[in-house]
LUMNU-143590 format. One record per residue (C-alpha): residue in one letter; y, z, x. Coordinates in steps of 0.001 Angstrom, whole numbers, plus 500000, padded with zeros to 6 digits. Example, Ala and Ser with C-alpha at 12.3 -4.5 7.8 and 13.67 -1.06 7.14 Angstrom:
A495500507800512300S498940507140513670
***
This chain:
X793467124531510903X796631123541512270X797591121398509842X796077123301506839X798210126624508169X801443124586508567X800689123448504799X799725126734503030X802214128916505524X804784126976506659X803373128146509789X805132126755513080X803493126589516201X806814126041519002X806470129515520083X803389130519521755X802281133804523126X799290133772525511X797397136508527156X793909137098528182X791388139669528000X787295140469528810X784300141615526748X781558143180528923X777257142838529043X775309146087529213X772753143716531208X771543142990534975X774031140194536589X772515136808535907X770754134675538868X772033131807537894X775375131057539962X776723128916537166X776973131452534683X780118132750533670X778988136336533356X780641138053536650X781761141176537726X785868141376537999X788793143399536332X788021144943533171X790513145578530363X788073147940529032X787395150139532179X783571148910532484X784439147840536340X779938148291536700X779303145447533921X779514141772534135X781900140257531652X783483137106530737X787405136945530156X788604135110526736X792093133538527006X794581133313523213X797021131572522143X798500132672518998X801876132064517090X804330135158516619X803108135451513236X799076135810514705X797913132514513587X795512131326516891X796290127746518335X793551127761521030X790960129998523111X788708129646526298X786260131362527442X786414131672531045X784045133102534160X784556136689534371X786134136844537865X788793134591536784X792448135570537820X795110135660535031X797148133621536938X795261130844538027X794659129907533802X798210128855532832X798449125445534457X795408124639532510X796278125839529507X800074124219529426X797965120808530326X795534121674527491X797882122387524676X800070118755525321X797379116390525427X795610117892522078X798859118725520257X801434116153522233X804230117558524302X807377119365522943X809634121773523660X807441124530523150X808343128258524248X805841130679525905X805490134429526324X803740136160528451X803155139115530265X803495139316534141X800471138880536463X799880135559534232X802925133233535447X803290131809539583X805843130838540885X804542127400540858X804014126996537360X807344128717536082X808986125846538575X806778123370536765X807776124557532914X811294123807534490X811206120545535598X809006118981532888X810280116599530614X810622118162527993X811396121033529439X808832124209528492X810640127508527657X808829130697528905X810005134028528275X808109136239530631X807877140419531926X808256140737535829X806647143577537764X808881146572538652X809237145599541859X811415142851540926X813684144903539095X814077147385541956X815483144671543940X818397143526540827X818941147367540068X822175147152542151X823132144139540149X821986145670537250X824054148756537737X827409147001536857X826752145409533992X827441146635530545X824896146974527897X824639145267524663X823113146366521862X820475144073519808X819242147014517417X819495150145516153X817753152052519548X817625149125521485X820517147611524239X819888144706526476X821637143767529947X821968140609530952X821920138921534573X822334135222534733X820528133735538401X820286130322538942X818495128442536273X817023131593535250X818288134520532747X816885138097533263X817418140632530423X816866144544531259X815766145922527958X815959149624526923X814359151093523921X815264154468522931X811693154811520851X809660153544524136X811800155862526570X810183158702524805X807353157852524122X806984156903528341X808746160345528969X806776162156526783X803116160771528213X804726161625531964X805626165057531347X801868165754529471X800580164063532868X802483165900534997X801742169017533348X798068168803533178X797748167410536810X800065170568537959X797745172882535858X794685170893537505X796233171442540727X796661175187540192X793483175726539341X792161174259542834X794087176557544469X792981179383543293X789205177994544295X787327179098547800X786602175249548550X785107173783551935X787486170746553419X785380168300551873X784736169228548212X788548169933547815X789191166302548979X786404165325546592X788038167383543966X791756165952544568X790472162220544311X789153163267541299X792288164357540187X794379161938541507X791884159188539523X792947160342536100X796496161524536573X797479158156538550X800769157642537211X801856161725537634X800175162030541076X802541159599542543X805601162138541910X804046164531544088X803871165519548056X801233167121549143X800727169130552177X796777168410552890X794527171289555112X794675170539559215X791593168133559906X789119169962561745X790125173159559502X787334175841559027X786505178059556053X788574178079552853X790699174863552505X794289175535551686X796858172965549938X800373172873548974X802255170336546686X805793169956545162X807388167578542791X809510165012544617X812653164915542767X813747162201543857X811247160007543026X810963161813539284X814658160673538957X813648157242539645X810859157207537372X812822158824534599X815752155966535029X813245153704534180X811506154862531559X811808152556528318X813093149699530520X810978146573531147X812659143533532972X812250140060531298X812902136714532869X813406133454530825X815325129984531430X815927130470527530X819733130746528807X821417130082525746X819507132039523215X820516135519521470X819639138502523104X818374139834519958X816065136927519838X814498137547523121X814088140641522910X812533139946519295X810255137214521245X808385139263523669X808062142083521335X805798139336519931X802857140329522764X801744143281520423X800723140554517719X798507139164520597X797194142441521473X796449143270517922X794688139773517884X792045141405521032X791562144771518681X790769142589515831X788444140721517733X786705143636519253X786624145647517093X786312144951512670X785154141124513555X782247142437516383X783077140438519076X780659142834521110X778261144382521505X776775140641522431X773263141206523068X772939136768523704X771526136290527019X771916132181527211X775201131032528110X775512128685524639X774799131272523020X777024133696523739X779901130991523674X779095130357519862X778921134692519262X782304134264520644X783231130783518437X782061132300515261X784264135707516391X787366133596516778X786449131493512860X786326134915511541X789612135558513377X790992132647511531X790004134044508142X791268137252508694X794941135986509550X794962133708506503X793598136818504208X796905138455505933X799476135658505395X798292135748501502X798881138784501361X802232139182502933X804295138333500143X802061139733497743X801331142749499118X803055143327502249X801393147297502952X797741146003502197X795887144983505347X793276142345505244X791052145085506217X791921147374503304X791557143958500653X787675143418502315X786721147264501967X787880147040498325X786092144186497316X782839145287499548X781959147735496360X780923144479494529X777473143567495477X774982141255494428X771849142717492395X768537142206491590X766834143585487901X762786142533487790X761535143076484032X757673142700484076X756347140790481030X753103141213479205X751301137763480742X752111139557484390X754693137893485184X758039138674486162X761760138150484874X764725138302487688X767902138728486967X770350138445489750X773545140045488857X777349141344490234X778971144717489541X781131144226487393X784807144588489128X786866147764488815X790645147592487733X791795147681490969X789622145109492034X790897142657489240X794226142871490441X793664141950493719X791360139186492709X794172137959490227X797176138360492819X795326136284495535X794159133650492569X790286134157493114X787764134342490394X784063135651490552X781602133092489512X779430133102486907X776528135570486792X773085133475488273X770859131922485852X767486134177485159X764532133285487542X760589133891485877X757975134060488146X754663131977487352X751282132900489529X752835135188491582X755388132526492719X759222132189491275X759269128967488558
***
């Protein structure tokens, strides 16, 4: 496929982005200790099921260079190593570049990538935590802009380059989901006030709220009831202001780390924004190629569910690249929902011996149809020969 994409495409496979991510069983866990089915983090909140987790390498363009399917209590960052050995004895080594997301990367590895000959590139997001402790650094530098909306600082440590991004577009969209947080959790919050509530259901009702309004609850101090406190439970909360300063200064900012140290800024920036083709890869996957429900119970099995997932995969992103330069606003998805109004059907003409004549026939395309079928240089085949049935059996 490699080969056949670099042919058709010009497709080029020395950037790679690489995430993970889990499909979940409605089922009991499995007895068998081998089986990869296990309980562990789950991207799609279904903490109660068993799951397996599916690691992706695609190109910045979505064509898919490898998978795995791994046991689902596997950590994200215990796969790279693997995966960086995987990749150079099947396709050779090079000097390939990888992006990823944080939690994936250790320490180890990244020091690896740098002293291996060739050397591998990675351009990789760091936890927050990390760019608390280079704001001060941060602070004197002057930003660059690499876009319309989006400026770029740059910090130069060591062997290593880190580049504070800002986007105008994610600032408010991040300020705008914090403020409908905040709001509803205050609201929430007001309303439990105004309740007569024993010690114990208003602490059952403020984890409650504190579950979905995570990221808002965190900007607030709250004065709990005395323990030991009879009748009506009373509460008091405030917004800390200065930790809603802090959270607006880094809203729209993400922290990126990268031993790319002589590349544009533009084109780093332009790299990682890369992750949402891999994340579009997972929605694909899930959802209009049916990765799951899988309702497989044998381990082979639901390995090949998952094979045939990633062919269809495959198909999909070379429907896409065809279409790109003929059609660059039609999705693949759009193209098969068009041509799923031609079907295949069957006439049966009784004859006077008692026999029958079948004739298996297409709808006949509409205009729109043609088109399509012309611009991406298909052609229906010809209609199916008649079939006559003799003694109640086809001839």
């Amino acid at each position: 496929m490699q080969e056949r994409w670099r042919d058709l495409f010009g497709a080029k496979f020395d950037v790679l982005l690489y995430d993970l991510t889990s499909t979940y069983f409605e089922i009991d866990p499995p007895e068998d200790g081998d089986d990869k089915r296990r309980f562990g983090y789950s991207r799609d909140k279904r903490s109660d099921c068993v799951q397996v987790v599916i690691a992706l390498i695609v190109t910045p363009e979505g064509f898919p260079l490898a998978y795995e399917v791994l046991p689902g209590h596997t950590a994200d960052k215990t796969t790279l190593k693997a995966f960086l050995e995987k990749i150079q004895k099947q396709y050779g080594k090079a000097e390939r570049i990888w992006i990823m997301d944080r939690g994936i990367p250790t320490e180890e590895v990244l020091e690896q990538m740098r002293q291996s000959d060739p050397p591998l590139f990675y351009l990789v997001g760091t936890p927050k935590g990390r760019l608390g402790k280079l704001e001060a650094l941060l602070l004197e530098l002057p930003w660059q802009q690499v876009r319309p909306g989006v400026e770029v600082k740059l910090l130069a440590q060591q062997s290593e380059l880190y580049v504070l991004a800002q986007s105008l577009a994610r600032m408010n969209k991040e300020r705008a989901m914090r403020r409908r947080q905040l709001k509803a959790l205050c609201r929430r919050l007001g309303q439990l006030r105004k309740m007569t509530l024993h010690p114990r259901a208003l602490l059952l009702k403020l984890g409650e709220a504190r579950g979905r309004y995570r990221a808002a609850w965190r900007l607030l101090n709250l004065q709990m009831p005395q323990p030991g406190q009879k009748g009506a439970a009373i509460f008091s909360y405030r917004i800390d202001r200065h930790k809603l300063r802090q959270a607006r200064r880094r809203e729209g900012r993400y922290l990126l780390r990268t031993n790319l140290t002589g590349r544009d800024p533009a084109q780093l920036w332009q790299f990682y924004i890369g992750l949402t083709e891999i994340e579009a890869a997972f929605k694909n996957l899930k959802d209009d190629l049916s990765l799951r429900p899988i309702f497989h119970q044998l381990e082979h099995r639901i390995e090949a569910h998952i094979f045939v997932a990633f062919i269809a995969y495959c198909l999909h992103v070379t429907l896409r690249a065809r279409l790109r330069p003929l059609a660059g606003g039609l999705t693949p998805r759009a193209v098969l929902d068009k041509f799923a109004a031609i079907q295949m059907l069957e006439v049966h003409f009784p004859t006077t011996d008692g026999r029958r004549l079948i004739l298996s026939r297409y709808t006949q395309p509409e205009a729109d149809q043609k088109i399509l079928l012309a611009q991406l240089g298909l052609s229906l085949p010809p209609q199916p020969p008649p079939r006559i049935t003799a003694g109640g059996k086809l001839a």
